[in-house]
N, C-alpha and C positions, 0 to 999 in steps of 0.2 A: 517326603511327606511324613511327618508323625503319626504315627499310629497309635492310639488312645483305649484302651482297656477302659472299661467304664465299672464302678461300682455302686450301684444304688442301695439306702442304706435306710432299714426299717428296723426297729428294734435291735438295731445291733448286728440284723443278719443281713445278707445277699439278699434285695430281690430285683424284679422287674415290674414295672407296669405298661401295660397297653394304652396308649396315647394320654399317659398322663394319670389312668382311672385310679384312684385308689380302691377301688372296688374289684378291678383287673388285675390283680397281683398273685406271682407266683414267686416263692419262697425257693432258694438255688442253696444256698448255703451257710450255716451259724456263724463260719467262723470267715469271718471278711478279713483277717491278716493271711492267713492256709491259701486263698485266692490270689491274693495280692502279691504273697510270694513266688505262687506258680506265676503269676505273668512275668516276673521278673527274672526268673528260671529259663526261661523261651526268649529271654535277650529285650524284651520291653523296657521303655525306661522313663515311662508317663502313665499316669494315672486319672481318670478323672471320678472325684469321690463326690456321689450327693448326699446332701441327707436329707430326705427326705420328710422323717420327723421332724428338723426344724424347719423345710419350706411349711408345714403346715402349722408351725408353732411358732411361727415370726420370729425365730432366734435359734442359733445351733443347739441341738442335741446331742448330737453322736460327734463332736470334740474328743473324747478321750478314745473313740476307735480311731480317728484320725489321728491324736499321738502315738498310739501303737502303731500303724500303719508306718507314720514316717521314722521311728524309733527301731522299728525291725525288718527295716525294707531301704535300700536307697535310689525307689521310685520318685521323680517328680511330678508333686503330688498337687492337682488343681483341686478347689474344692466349693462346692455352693451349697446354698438351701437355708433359707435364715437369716442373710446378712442382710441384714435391714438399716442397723448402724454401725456407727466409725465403732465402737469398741471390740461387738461381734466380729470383725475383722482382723481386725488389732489378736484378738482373741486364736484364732484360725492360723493365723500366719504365727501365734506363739506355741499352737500346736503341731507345726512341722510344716504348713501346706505352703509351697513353693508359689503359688497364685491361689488367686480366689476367682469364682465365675459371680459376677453380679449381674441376675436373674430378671423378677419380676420389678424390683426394684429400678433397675435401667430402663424400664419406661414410665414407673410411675414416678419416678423422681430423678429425672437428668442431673438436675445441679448437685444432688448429692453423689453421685457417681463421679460425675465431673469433678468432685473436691476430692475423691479418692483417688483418681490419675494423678491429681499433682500431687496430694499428701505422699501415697506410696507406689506413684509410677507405672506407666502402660506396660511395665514388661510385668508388671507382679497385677495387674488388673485386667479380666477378661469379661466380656461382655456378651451378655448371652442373647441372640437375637431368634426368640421364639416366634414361627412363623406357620400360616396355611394359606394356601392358595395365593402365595407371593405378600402375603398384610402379615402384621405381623397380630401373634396372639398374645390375648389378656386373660386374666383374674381365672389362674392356673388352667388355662388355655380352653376357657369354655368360650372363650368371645372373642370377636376379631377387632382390632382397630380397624380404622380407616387410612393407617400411615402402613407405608409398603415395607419394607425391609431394606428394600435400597437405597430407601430416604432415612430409614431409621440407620441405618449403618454406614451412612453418608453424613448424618450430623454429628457422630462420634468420634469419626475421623475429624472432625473439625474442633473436636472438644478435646482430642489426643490420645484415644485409643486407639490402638493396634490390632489385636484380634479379638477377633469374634466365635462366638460357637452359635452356630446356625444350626437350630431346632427344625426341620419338619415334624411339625405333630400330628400331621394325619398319617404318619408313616412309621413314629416313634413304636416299637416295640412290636410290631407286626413283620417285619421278618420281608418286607414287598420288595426292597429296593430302595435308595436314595432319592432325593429329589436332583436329579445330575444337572437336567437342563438351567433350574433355578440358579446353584452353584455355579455354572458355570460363566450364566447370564450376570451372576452378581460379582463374580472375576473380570468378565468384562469389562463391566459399569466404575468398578472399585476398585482396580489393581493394586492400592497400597494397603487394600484391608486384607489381614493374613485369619482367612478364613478356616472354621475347622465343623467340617459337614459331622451333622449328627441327625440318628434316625433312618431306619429303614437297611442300614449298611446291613447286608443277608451272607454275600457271598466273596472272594476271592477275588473275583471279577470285577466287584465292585469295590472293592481298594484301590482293584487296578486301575480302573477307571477313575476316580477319584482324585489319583495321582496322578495321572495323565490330564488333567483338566485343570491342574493345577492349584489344588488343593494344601493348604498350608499345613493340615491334617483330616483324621477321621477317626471321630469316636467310635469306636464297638460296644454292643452292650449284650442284646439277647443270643445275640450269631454264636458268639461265644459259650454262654452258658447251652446253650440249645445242640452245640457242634455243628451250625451250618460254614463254619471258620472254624478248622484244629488250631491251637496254638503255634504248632509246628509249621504250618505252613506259613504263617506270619514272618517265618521268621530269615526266610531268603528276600522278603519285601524291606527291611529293616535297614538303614543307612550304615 
């Protein structure tokens, strides 16, 4: 299983937020390449970068942390928040980033996503399946659809995406635990979707677990900066 260092990306600096809030945010660190390097120090060799200024500004912002990142670092680097259209993309992947995560856009606009698998390929296009209570979540996840996650990541597969990054957002940044049985129920259901659990991942245990349930990967974000996961110990887990 891939192990996934997460970096969220406010003004340039490290932060996190609690289920999404930008009102819940805590500030970790200025300098997001100094991070970026440390994971790659500890044998990491994945990234996943959001920017979170451009999900709220319908187009990347922090583009030029993201060239620095891949310019002094030889992490593989995913990256979202903003990509709205084909250029913004185009744009991202000329700044270094190995994939792209397409976010809110992959439910509000299939067909445009779906032009983007074929334009530049399900191995360079990730699809982010935000989700609560098994539905998946809207309009920066204050709302629920009425379409499941298993439908939703059932019709992608039919559109020729590969992986997925599965949000629990009633768990994102709160440090609880993952949603295991959801994932595991959605391994089930999906076997050729190569799932990558996000949100809630707290502990050790729950890597392990994670990877035992057969998990494609698992994003880290707050465990990390918090210490409830040392880096070091990641690193007997690591292929």
């Amino acid at each position: 299983m891939e192990i996934i260092p997460a970096i969220d990306l406010i003004g340039g600096q490290c932060v996190r937020l609690t289920e999404g809030d930008f009102a819940r945010q805590t500030t970790y660190s200025a300098d997001p390449l100094a991070v970026a390097q440390r994971f790659e120090q500890h044998g990491l060799r994945r990234l996943h970068l959001v920017d979170l200024d451009g999900a709220r500004a319908g187009q990347p912002v922090n583009l030029a942390v993201l060239e620095r990142l891949a310019r002094h670092t030889s992490l593989t680097i995913d990256f979202g928040g903003g990509l709205q259209q084909e250029q913004a993309v185009r744009q991202a992947f000329d700044a270094g980033a190995a994939q792209v995560t397409a976010g809110s856009i992959a439910v509000r606009e299939p067909e445009t996503v779906g032009h983007w698998l074929r334009v530049f390929g399900a191995e360079r296009i990730i699809v982010g399946a935000d989700f609560r209570d098994r539905q998946i979540a809207i309009n920066a996840w204050t709302e629920q659809s009425e379409r499941s996650v298993a439908e939703f990541i059932g019709a992608y597969l039919l559109a020729g995406a590969r992986t997925f990054v599965c949000t629990d957002v009633s768990k994102d940044g709160k440090l609880q635990g993952p949603a295991l049985d959801t994932y595991k129920e959605l391994r089930a259901q999906l076997p050729a979707a190569q799932l990558i659990a996000s949100g809630g991942v707290t502990t050790l245990a729950d890597v392990e677990a994670l990877a035992a349930a057969g998990l494609h990967g698992a994003i880290i974000g707050k465990a990390l900066y918090e210490g409830t996961i040392a880096l070091a110990d990641l690193t007997r887990l690591l292929a």
